[in-house]
N, C-alpha and C positions, 0 to 999 in steps of 0.2 A: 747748344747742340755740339758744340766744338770742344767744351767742356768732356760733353758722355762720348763721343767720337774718341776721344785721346784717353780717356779710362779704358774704352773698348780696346784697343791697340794693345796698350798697357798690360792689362790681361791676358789675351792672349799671348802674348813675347812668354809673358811668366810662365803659361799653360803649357808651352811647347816645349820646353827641354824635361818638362816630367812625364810628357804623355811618350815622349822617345824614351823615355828610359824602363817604360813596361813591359814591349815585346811579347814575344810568347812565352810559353809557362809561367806566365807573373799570375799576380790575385793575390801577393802579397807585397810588402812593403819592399821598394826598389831598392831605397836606399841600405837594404842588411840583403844581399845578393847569398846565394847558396855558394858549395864548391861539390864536383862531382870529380870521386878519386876510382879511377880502370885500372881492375887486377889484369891482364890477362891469360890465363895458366891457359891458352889453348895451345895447339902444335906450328901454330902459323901467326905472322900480322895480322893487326885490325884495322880497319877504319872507322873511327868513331864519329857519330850524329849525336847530334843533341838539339832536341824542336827544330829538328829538317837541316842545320849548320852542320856543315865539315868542321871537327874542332882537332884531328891530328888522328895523328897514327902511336900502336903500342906494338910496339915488339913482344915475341914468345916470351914469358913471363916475365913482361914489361910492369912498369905502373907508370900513370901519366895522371896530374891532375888540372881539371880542368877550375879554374875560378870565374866570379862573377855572373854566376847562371842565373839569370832572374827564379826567385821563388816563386812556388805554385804548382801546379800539373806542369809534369815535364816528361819529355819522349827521347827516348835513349834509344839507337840502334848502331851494331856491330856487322860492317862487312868485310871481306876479305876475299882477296883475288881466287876468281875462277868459280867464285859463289854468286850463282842467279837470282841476286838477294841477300837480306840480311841472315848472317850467322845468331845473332840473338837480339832482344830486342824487348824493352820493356817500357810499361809506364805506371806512373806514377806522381804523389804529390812530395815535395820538398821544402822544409819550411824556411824560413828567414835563418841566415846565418848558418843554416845545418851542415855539415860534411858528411855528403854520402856517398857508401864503398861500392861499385860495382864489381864484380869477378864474374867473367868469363869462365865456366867451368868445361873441361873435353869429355863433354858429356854428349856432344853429336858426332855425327857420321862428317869427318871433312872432307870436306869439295864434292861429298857425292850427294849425285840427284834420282840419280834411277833406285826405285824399292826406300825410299823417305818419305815422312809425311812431318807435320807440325802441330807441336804441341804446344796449347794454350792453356794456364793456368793464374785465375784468380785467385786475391786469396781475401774473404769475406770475412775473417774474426776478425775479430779487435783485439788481435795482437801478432809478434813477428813468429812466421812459420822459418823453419830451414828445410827446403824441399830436398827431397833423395827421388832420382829416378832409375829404379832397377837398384837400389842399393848406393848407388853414384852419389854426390854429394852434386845439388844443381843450384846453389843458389837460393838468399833468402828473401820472402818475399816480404813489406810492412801490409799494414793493413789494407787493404784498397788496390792494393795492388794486382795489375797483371804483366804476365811474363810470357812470352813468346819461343817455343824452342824449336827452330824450322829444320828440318834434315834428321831427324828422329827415325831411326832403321821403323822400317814396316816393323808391324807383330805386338804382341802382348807389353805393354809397358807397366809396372809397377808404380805410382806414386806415391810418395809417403810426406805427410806433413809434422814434421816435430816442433816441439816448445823450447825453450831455454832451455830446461831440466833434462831434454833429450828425450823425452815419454812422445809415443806417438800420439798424433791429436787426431788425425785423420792421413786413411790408408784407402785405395782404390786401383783396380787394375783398371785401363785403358787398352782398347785397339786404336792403334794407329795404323791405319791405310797408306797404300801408295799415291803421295800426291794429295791427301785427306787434309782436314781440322779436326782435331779430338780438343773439347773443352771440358775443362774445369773448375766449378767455383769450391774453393776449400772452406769448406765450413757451412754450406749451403746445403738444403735439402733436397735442392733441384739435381735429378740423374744428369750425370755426365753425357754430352751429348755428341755426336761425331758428323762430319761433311766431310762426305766422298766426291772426290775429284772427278767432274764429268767425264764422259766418254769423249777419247781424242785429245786432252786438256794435257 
């Protein structure tokens, strides 16, 4: 018994410095870690999260990269002072070794909250969209992905989804409410749906 006692110990010791080294957004291999590189073209600082973590601050068309992210589904968001929340905000999966770019595009409303709503967009092909909203360049999305854009002026919004070749793949007008959700999955048959902000909210 003192024999399996001392195997058991054994084991464990070995177990514990790889089950720490998983964290969140892992479900891939630890040991080949991603890097996550911030464009950010907005008018103002960010504050970058990454799986719930402060990982630093980017200055007005800053770049900052962040290493060692464990691979797998990872959660990205950007706040910036005076904003009741994140200015953007995405998720996603990243694979072992990968280097991915995010940019901040000034494609919202800054610092304002009164007459904004948020826009949520998937993107269902199987393969990388480059979103334009209103014409704007917003950001691309990979597969699987979705992206969050909070502070979107109320009113009619254009989405357009393109390929590599620049050909549009899929095009949609959106309402965006005051204080609302407008979603979209790109590449999906499902209508675009929308959540109006209760009353007093």
């Amino acid at each position: 018994m003192k024999g399996v006692k001392t195997l058991f110990v054994l084991l464990a010791a070995l177990a514990g410095p790889a089950a720490a080294q998983t964290g969140k957004g892992s479900g891939a291999d630890a040991r080949f870690p991603a890097t996550v590189v911030v464009l950010n073209q907005l008018e103002g600082p960010v504050t970058i999260w990454i799986n719930g973590e402060m990982k630093g601050r980017v200055e007005p068309a800053g770049r900052m990269e962040f290493h060692r992210i464990p691979a797998g589904q990872i959660s990205l968001q950007a706040g910036a002072a005076g904003s009741a929340g994140p200015v953007a905000s995405e998720e996603r999966a990243i694979a072992s070794g990968e280097t991915f770019t995010w940019t901040l595009f000034p494609v919202l409303s800054w610092g304002e909250e009164k007459g904004t709503g948020t826009l949520v967009l998937t993107n269902a092909l199987e393969r990388d969209v480059d979103v334009a909203l209103n014409g704007n360049p917003a950001g691309r999305l990979g597969p699987g992905a979705t992206r969050a854009y909070p502070r979107v002026v109320a009113g009619e919004v254009v989405v357009s989804a393109r390929g590599a070749d620049g050909d549009v793949l899929e095009e949609r007008r959106l309402s965006v409410t005051t204080g609302g959700i407008a979603r979209w999955k790109i590449g999906s048959r499902e209508d675009a749906s929308a959540t109006r902000a209760e009353a007093g909210s």
